[in-house]
VEXPAKE-36602 format. One record per residue: residue number from 1; residue in three letters; y, z, x of N, C-alpha, C in turn. Coordinates in steps of 0.001 Angstrom, whole numbers. Layout:
VEXPAKE-36602
+-----+---------+---------+---------+---------+----------+---------+---------+---------+---------+---------+
! num ! residuo ! n_north !    n_up !  n_east ! ca_north !   ca_up ! ca_east ! c_north !    c_up !  c_east !
+-----+---------+---------+---------+---------+----------+---------+---------+---------+---------+---------+
! NUM !     ALA !       Y !       Z !       X !        Y !       Z !       X !       Y !       Z !       X !
...
+-----+---------+---------+---------+---------+----------+---------+---------+---------+---------+---------+
This chain:
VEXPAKE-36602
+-----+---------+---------+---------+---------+----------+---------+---------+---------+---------+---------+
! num ! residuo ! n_north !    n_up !  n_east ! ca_north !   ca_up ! ca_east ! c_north !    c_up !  c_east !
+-----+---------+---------+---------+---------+----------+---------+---------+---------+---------+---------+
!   1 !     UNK !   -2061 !    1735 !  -31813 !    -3072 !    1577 !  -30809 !   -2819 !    2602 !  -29706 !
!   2 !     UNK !   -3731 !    3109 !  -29278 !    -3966 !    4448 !  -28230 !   -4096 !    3652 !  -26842 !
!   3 !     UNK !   -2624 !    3857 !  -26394 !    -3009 !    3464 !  -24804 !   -3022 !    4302 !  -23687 !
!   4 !     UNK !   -3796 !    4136 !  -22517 !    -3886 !    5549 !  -21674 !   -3923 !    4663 !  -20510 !
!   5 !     UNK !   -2982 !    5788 !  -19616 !    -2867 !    5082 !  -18378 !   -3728 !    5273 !  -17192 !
!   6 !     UNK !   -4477 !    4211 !  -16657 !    -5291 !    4349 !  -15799 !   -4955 !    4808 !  -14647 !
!   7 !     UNK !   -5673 !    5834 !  -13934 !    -5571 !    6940 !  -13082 !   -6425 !    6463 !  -11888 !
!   8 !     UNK !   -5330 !    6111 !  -10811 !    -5937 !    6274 !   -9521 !   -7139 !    6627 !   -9085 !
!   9 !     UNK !   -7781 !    6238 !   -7988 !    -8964 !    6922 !   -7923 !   -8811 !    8137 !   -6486 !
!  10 !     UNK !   -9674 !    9378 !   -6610 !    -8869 !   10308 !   -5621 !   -8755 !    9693 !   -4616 !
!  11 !     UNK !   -7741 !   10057 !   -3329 !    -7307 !    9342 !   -2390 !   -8051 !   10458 !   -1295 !
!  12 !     UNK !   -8598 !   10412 !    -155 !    -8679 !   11513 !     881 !   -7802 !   12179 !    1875 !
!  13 !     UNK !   -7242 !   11041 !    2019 !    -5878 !   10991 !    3260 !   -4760 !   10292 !    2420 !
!  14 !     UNK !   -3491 !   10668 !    3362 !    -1815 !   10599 !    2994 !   -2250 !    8562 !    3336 !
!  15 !     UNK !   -2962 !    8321 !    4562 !    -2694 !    6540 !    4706 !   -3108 !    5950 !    3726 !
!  16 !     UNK !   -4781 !    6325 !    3435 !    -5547 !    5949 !    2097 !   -4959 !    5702 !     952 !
!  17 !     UNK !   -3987 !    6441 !     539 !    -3233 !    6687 !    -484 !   -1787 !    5539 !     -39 !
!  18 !     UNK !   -1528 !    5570 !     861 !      -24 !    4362 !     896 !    -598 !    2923 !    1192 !
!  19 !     UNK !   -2081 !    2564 !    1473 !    -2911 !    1748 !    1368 !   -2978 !    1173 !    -141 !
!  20 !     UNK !   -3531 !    2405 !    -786 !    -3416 !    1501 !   -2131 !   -2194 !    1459 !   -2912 !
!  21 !     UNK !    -957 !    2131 !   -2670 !     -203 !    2269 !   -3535 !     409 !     262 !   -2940 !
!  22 !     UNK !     426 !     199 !   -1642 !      376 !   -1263 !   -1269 !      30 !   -2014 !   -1559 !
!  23 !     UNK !   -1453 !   -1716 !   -1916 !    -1865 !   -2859 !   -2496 !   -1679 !   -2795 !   -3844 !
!  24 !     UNK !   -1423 !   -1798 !   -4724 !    -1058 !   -2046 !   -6237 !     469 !   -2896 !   -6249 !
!  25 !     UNK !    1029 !   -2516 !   -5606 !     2236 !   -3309 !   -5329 !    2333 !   -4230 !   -4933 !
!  26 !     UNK !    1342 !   -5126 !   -4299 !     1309 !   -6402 !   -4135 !    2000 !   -6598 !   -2809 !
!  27 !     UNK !    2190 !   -5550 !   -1641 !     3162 !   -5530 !    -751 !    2116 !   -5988 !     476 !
!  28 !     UNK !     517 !   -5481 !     369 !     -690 !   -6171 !    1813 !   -1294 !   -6697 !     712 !
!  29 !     UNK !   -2245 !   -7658 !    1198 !    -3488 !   -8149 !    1088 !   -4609 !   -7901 !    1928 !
!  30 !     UNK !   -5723 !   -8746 !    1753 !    -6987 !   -8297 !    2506 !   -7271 !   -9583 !    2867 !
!  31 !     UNK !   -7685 !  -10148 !    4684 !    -8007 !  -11221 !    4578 !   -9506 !  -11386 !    3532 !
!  32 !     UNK !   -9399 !  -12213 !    3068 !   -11066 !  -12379 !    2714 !  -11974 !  -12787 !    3613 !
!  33 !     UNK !  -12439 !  -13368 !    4791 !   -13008 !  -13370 !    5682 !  -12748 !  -12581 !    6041 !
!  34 !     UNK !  -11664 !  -11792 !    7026 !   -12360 !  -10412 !    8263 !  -12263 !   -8874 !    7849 !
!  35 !     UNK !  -11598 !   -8843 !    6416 !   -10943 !   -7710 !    5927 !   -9660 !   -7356 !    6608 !
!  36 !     UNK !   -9103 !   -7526 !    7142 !    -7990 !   -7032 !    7967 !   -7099 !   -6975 !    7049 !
!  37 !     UNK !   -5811 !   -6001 !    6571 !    -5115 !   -6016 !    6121 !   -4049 !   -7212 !    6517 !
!  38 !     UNK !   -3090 !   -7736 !    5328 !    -1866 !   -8773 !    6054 !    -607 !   -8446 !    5212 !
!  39 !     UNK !     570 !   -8193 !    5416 !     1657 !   -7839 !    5131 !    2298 !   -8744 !    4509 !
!  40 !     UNK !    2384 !   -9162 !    3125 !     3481 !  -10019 !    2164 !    4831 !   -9857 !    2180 !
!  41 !     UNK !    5101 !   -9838 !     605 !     6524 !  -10347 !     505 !    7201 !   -8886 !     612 !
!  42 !     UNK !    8671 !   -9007 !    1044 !     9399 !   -8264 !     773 !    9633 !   -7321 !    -431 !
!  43 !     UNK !    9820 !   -8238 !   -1156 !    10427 !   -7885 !   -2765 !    9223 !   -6771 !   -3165 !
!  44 !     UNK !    7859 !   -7356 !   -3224 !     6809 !   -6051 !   -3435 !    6704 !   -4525 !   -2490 !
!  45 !     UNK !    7243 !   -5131 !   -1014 !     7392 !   -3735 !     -62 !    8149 !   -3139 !    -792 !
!  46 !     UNK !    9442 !   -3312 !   -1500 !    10401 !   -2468 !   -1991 !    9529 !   -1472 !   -3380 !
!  47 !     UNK !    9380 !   -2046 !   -4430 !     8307 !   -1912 !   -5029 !    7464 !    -783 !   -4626 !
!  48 !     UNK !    6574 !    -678 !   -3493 !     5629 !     177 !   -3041 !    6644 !     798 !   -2782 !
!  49 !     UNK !    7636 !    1295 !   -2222 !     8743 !    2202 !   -1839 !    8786 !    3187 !   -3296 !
!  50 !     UNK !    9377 !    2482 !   -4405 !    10229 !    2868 !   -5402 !    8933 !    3625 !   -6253 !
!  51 !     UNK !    7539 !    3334 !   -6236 !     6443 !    3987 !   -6757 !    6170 !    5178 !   -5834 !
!  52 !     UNK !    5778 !    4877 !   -4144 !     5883 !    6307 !   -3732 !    7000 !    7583 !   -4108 !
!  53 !     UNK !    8091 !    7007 !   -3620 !     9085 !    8372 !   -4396 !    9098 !    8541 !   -5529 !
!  54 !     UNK !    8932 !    7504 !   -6856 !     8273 !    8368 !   -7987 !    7730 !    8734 !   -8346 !
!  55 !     UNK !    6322 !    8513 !   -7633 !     4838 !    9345 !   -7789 !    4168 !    9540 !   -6707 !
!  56 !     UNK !    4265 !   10608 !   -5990 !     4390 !   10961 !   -4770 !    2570 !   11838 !   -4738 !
!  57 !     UNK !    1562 !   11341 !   -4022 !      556 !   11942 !   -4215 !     576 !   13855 !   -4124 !
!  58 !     UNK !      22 !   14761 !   -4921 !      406 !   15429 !   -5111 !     245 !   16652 !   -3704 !
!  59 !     UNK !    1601 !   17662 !   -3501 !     1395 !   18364 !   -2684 !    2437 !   17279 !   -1283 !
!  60 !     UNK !    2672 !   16454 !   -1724 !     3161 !   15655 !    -770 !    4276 !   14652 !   -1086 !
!  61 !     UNK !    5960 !   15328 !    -286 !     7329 !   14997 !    -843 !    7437 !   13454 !    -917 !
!  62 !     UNK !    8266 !   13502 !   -1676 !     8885 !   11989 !   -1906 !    8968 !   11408 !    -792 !
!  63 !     UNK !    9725 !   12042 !     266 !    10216 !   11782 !    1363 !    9270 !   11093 !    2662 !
!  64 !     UNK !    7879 !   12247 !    2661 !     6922 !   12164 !    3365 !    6018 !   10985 !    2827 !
!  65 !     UNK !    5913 !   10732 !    1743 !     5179 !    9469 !    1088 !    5798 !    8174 !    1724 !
!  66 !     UNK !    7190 !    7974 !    1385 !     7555 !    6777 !    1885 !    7284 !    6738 !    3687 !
!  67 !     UNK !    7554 !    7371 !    4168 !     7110 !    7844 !    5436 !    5860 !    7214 !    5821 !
!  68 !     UNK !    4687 !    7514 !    5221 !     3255 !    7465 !    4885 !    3568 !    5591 !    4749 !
!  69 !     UNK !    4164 !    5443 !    4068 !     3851 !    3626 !    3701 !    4488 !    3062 !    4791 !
!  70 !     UNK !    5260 !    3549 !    5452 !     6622 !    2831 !    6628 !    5354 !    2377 !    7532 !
!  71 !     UNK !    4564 !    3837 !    8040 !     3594 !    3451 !    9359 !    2691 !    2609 !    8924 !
!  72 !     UNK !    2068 !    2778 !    7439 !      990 !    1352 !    7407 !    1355 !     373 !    7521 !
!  73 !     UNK !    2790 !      95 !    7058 !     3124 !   -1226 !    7145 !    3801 !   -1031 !    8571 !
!  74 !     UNK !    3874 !    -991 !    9316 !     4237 !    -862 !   11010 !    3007 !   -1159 !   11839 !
!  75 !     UNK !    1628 !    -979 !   10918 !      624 !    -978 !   11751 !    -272 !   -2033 !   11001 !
!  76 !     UNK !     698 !   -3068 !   10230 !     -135 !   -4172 !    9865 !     509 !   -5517 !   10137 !
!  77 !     UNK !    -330 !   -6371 !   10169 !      867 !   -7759 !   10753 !     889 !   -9088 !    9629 !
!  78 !     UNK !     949 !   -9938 !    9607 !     1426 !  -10799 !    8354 !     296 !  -12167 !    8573 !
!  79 !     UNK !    -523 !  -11527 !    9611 !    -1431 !  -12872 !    9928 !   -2996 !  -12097 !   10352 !
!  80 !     UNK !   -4207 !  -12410 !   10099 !    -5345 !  -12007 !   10490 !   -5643 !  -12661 !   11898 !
!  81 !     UNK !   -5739 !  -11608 !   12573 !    -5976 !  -12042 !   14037 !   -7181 !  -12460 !   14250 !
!  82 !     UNK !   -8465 !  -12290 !   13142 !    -9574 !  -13235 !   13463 !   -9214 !  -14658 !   13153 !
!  83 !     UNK !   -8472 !  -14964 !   12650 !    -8401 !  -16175 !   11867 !   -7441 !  -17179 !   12096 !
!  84 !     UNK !   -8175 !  -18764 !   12580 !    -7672 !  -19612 !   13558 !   -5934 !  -19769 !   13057 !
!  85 !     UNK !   -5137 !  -19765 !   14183 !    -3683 !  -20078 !   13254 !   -3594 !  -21566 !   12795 !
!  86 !     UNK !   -2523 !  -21287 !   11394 !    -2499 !  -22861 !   11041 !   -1922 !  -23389 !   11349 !
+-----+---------+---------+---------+---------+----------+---------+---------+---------+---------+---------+
């Protein structure tokens, strides 16, 4: 059986790109009411780490990728601020 690996879709920007590599990793979510991004588990942040430095969008170092994911996740919080606390 012929398997082929599904290919990203182009990214525009270095955040865009550590956005989804996050969310393939299971490291943010999206509220479903306000859209706001929300910051999960640990174990998947690492994860999004270990995929940027091995597949580093192209033109752009290992180094600078993880970089790229540090600030999204610096600039996301673990709770939707529209949304009443429980």
């Amino acid at each position: 059986m012929l398997m082929t690996k599904e290919r990203r879709p182009p990214i525009r920007t270095l955040r865009g790109w550590a956005i989804t590599i996050l969310n393939e990793a299971g490291a943010v979510r999206e509220c479903e009411e306000h859209g706001w991004m929300q910051d999960r588990a640990v174990h998947a942040r690492e994860r999004a780490f270990d995929i940027a430095r091995r597949d580093p969008p192209p033109g752009v170092s290992s180094q600078a990728a993880a970089v790229a994911l540090a600030e999204v996740l610096d600039s996301i919080g673990d709770t939707c601020p529209e949304c009443p606390p429980v």
